[in-house]
C-alpha positions in Angstrom: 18.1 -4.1 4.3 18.3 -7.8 2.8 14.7 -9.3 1.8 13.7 -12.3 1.8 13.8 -14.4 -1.1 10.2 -15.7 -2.4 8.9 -17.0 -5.3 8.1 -14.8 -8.5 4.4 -14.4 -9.4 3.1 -12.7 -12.3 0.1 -10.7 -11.9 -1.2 -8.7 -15.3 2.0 -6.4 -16.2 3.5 -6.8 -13.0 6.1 -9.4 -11.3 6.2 -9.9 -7.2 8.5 -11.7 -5.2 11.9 -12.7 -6.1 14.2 -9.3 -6.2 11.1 -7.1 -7.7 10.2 -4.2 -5.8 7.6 -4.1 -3.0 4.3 -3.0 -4.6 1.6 -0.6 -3.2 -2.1 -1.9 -3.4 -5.4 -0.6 -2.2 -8.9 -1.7 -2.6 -12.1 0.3 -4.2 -15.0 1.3 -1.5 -16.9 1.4 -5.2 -19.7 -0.5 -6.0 -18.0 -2.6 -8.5 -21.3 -2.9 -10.5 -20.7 0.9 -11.2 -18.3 0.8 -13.3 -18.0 4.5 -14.4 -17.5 5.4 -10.5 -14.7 2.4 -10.0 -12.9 3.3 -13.5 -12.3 7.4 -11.8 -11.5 6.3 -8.6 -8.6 3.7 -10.2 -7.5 6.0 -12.1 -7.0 8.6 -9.0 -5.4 5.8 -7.4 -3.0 5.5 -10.5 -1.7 9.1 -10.5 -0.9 8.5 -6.6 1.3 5.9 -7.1 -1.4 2.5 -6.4 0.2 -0.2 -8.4 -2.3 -3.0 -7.7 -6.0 -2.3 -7.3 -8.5 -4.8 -6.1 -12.6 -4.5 -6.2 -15.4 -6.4 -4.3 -17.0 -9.3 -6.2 -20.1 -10.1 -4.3 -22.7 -10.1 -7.6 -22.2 -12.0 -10.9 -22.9 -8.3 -12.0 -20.1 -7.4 -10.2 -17.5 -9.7 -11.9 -18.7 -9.6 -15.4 -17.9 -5.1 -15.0 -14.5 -6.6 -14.7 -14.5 -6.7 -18.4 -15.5 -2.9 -19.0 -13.0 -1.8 -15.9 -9.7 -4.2 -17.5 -10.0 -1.7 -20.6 -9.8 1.6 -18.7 -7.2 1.1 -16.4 -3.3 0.5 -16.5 -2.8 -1.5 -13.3 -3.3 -5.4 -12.5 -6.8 -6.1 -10.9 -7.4 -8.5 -8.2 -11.2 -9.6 -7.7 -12.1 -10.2 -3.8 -14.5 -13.1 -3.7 -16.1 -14.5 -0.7 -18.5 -17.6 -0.4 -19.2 -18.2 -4.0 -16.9 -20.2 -5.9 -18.9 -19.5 -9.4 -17.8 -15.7 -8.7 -14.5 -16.3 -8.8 -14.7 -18.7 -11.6 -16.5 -15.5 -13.3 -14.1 -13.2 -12.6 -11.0 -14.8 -14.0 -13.0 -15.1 -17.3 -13.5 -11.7 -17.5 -9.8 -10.2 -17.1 -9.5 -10.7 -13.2 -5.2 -10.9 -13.0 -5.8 -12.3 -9.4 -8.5 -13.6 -7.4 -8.6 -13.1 -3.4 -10.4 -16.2 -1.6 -10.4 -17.7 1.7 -10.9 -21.4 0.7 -12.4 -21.8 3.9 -15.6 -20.0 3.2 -15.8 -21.2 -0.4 -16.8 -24.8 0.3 -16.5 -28.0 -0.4 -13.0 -29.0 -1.8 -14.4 -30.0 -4.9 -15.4 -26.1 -5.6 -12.0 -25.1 -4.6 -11.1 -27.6 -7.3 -13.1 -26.0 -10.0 -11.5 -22.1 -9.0 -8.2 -23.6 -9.1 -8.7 -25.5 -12.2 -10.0 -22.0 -14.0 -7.0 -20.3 -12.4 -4.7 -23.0 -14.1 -6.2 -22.6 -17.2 -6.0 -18.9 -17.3 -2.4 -18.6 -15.8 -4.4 -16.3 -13.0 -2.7 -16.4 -9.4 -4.3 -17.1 -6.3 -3.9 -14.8 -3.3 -5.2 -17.2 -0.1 -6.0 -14.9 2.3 -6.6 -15.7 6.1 -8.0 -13.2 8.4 -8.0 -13.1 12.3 -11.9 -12.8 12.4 -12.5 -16.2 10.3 -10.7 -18.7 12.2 -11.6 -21.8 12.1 -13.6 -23.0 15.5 -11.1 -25.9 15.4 -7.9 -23.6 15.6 -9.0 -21.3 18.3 -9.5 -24.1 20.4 -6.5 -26.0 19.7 -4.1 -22.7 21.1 -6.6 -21.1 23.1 -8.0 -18.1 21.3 -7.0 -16.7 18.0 -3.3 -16.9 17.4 -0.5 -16.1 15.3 0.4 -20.1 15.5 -3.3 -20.5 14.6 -3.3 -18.0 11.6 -0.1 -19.4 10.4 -1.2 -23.1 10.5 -4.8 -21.5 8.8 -3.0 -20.3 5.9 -0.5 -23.1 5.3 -3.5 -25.9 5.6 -5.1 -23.7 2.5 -2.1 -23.5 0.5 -1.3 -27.2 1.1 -4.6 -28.0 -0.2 -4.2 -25.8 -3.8 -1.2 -27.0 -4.0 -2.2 -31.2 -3.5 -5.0 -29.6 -6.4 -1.6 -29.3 -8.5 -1.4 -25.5 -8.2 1.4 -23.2 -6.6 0.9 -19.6 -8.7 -0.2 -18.5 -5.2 0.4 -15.3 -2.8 -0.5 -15.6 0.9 -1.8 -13.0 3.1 -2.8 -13.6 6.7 -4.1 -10.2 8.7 -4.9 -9.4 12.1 -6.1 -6.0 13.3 -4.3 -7.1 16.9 -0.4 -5.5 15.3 1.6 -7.4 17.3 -0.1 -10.8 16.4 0.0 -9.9 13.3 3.9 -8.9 13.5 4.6 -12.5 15.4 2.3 -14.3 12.6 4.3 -13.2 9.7 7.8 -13.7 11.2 6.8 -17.1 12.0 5.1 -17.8 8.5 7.8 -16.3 6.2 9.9 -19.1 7.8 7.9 -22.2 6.7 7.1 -20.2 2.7 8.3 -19.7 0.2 5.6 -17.6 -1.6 5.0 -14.1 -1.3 3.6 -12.3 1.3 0.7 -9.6 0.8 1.2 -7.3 4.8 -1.1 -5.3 6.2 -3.0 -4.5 9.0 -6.9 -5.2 8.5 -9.4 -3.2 10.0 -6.6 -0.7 11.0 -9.0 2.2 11.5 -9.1 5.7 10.9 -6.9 7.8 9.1 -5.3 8.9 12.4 -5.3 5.8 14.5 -5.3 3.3 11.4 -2.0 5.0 10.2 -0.5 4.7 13.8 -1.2 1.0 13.9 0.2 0.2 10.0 2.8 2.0 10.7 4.1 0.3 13.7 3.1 -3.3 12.2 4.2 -2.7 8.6 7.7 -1.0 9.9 8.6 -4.1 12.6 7.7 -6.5 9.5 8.9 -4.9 6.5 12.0 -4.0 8.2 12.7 -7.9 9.0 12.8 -8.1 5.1 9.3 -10.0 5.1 6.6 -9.2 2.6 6.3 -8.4 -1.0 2.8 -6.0 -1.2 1.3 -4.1 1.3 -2.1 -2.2 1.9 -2.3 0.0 4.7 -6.2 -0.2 5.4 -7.9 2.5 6.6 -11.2 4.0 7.2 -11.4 7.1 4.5 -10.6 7.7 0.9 -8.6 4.8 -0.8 -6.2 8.0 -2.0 -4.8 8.4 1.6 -3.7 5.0 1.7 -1.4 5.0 -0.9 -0.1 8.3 0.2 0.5 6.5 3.6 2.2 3.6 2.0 5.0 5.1 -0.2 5.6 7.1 3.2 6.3 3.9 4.8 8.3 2.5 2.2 10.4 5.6 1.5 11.1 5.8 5.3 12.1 2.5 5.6 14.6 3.0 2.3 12.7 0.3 0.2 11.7 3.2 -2.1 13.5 6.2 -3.5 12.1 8.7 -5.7 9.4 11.2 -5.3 9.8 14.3 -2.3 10.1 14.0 0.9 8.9 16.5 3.1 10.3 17.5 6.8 8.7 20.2 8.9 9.2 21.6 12.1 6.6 20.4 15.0 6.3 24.4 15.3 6.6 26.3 18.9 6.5 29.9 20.3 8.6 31.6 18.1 6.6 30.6 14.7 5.6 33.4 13.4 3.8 32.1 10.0 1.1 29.8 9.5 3.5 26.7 9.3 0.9 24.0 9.4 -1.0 25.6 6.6 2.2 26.0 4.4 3.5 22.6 5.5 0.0 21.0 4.7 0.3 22.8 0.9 3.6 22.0 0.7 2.9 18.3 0.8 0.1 18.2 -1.6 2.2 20.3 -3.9 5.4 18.2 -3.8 3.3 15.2 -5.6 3.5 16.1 -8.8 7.5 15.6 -9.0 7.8 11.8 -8.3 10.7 11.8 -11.0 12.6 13.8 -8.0 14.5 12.2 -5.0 14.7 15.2 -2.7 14.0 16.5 0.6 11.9 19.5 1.3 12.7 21.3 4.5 9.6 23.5 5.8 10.5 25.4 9.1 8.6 28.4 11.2 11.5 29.9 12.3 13.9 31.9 10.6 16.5 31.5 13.8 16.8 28.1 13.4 15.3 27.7 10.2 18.7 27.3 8.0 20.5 25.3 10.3 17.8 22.9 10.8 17.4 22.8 6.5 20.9 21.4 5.8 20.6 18.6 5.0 17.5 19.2 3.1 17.7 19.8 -1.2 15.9 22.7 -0.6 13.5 24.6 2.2 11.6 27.3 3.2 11.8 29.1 7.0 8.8 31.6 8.0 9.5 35.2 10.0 7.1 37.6 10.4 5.2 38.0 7.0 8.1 37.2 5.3 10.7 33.8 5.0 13.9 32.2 3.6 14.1 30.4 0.4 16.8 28.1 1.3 19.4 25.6 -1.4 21.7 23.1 0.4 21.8 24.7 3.9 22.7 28.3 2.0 20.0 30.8 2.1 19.6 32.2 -1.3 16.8 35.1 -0.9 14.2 36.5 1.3 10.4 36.3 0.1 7.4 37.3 1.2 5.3 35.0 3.3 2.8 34.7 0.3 5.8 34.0 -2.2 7.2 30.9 -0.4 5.4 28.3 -1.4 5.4 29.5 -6.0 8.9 29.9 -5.0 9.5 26.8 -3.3 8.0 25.0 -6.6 9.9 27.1 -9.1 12.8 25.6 -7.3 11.4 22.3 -7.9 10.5 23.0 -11.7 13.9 23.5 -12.3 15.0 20.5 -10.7 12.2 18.8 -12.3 13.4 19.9 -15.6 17.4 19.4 -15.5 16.5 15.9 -14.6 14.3 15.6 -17.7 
């Protein structure tokens, strides 16, 4: 699919926009203050594949731990700051690679002017971020409620005001937790911007219902070639978004590499715990991102090697025992309890000619 075309911004060792990649991000639910606790869980995030991480910066406590964090982890950090301008100021002198503000709630212009003066002097981009549930009074009753016209003219009034402040090293992000607003308000802002555009969902919801909804939002925009990071936000550990995002991505081609897993929806003829071995199967896989191949898991051994074709390699239950199958060919019978060592021998190998 073609992509837009946005501006390049530089945040820490990484470059958005422009032809770069479509980066994964995903916020701590840390105290930021602690930094032990926010160091681990970044670094669990790194090892799934997060690529930008950003942490709350309510307390002056809070941004000066940016400091101690910068030094333990290998990502770009982005400081969320809401309400206090000298927090964000702060932050950026402390190794912040981005800042997160909603100049709305920040206050008088001539605070904005002081953040975007530090950010100009430290070469730190601004991400202006608008959300459905802060809108101004004015907007909401100039269209009649909250809008995606109304969140698009929202963020475009703040960027016009950094950029009259002689600043443009920004990203926008404007988020809804209504999907289809949120869908319209990005296809009508990626038209008036040139600067990149952070997507996601806000306040999405549970893992079940909150991956439903990003889904559906992040698919309709991403697959119009619109946006250049994306969080899928969701009510549980920060881990399961990023698992959810490079799903998202890989299914809508704008990401190879790594396994992909396929599984049958089971029925009456299953005769092995499929959802088990399909559930172990996808934790397993994760440790081979150097691979781009697809894993077929299937609970019947009927259909089971037909259904596998097209798959690198798969696995097919019968009754205590399966198929270990390569390319559509079936190439031994296991065991039930051998399938899965099996199925990652296979991988090893693959792992390992690659290497």
């Amino acid at each position: 699919m073609e992509r837009m075309k946005t501006k390049e911004v530089r945040i820490g060792n990484r470059v958005i926009g422009g032809e770069n990649p479509i980066l994964i991000q995903s916020m701590c639910n840390t105290k930021t203050e602690d930094v032990e606790a926010t160091v681990a869980q970044i670094l669990e995030l790194e090892q799934a594949g997060c690529e930008i991480i950003r942490v709350a910066v309510p307390t002056m406590e809070a941004a000066e731990a940016i400091r101690s964090i910068k030094k333990q982890i290998h990502i770009p950090l982005v400081a969320d700051i809401h309400f206090d301008y000298r927090l964000a100021i702060a932050a950026m002198e402390c190794g912040a690679d981005k800042i997160r503000i909603n100049p709305g709630n920040i206050g008088a212009e001539e605070r904005v002017q002081a953040v975007v003066d530090k950010a100009k002097e430290y070469g730190v981009p601004i991400r202006v971020g608008v959300n459905s549930g802060s809108l101004e009074k004015t907007l909401i009753e100039k269209y009649g409620g909250v809008t995606a016209e109304g969140l698009v003219e929202s963020a475009l009034d703040k960027v016009a005001m950094i950029e009259r402040m002689g600043y443009d090293n920004l990203v926008i992000s404007i988020k809804s937790s209504n999907v289809m607003m949120c869908v319209k308000a990005h296809e009508l802002i990626s038209r008036k911007t040139h600067y990149p555009l952070h997507v996601g969902i806000t306040e999405a919801g549970t893992i079940t219902s909150g991956n439903i909804k990003s889904a559906v939002g992040l698919g309709l925009i991403l697959g119009q070639g619109i946006g250049d990071t994306i969080r899928v936000s969701l009510t549980g550990a920060p881990v399961e978004e990023i698992k959810s995002a490079k799903l998202i991505l890989k299914t809508l081609g704008l990401r190879k590499g790594g396994v992909e897993v396929v599984s049958c929806p089971t029925c009456g003829r299953t005769k092995i715990d499929l959802i088990g071995l399909a559930n172990q199967v996808e934790t397993m896989v994760t440790e081979f991102d150097n691979l781009d191949v697809k894993v077929a898991v299937m609970g019947c051994v009927v259909n089971g090697p037909g259904e596998a074709r097209e798959a690198d390699l798969g696995i097919a239950g019968g009754i205590g025992e399966g198929l270990l199958i390569k390319k559509g060919e079936v190439i031994r019978k296991l065991p039930e309890s051998d399938l899965l060592q099996a199925l990652r021998s296979e991988l090893v190998k693959l792992s390992e000619e690659k290497a």
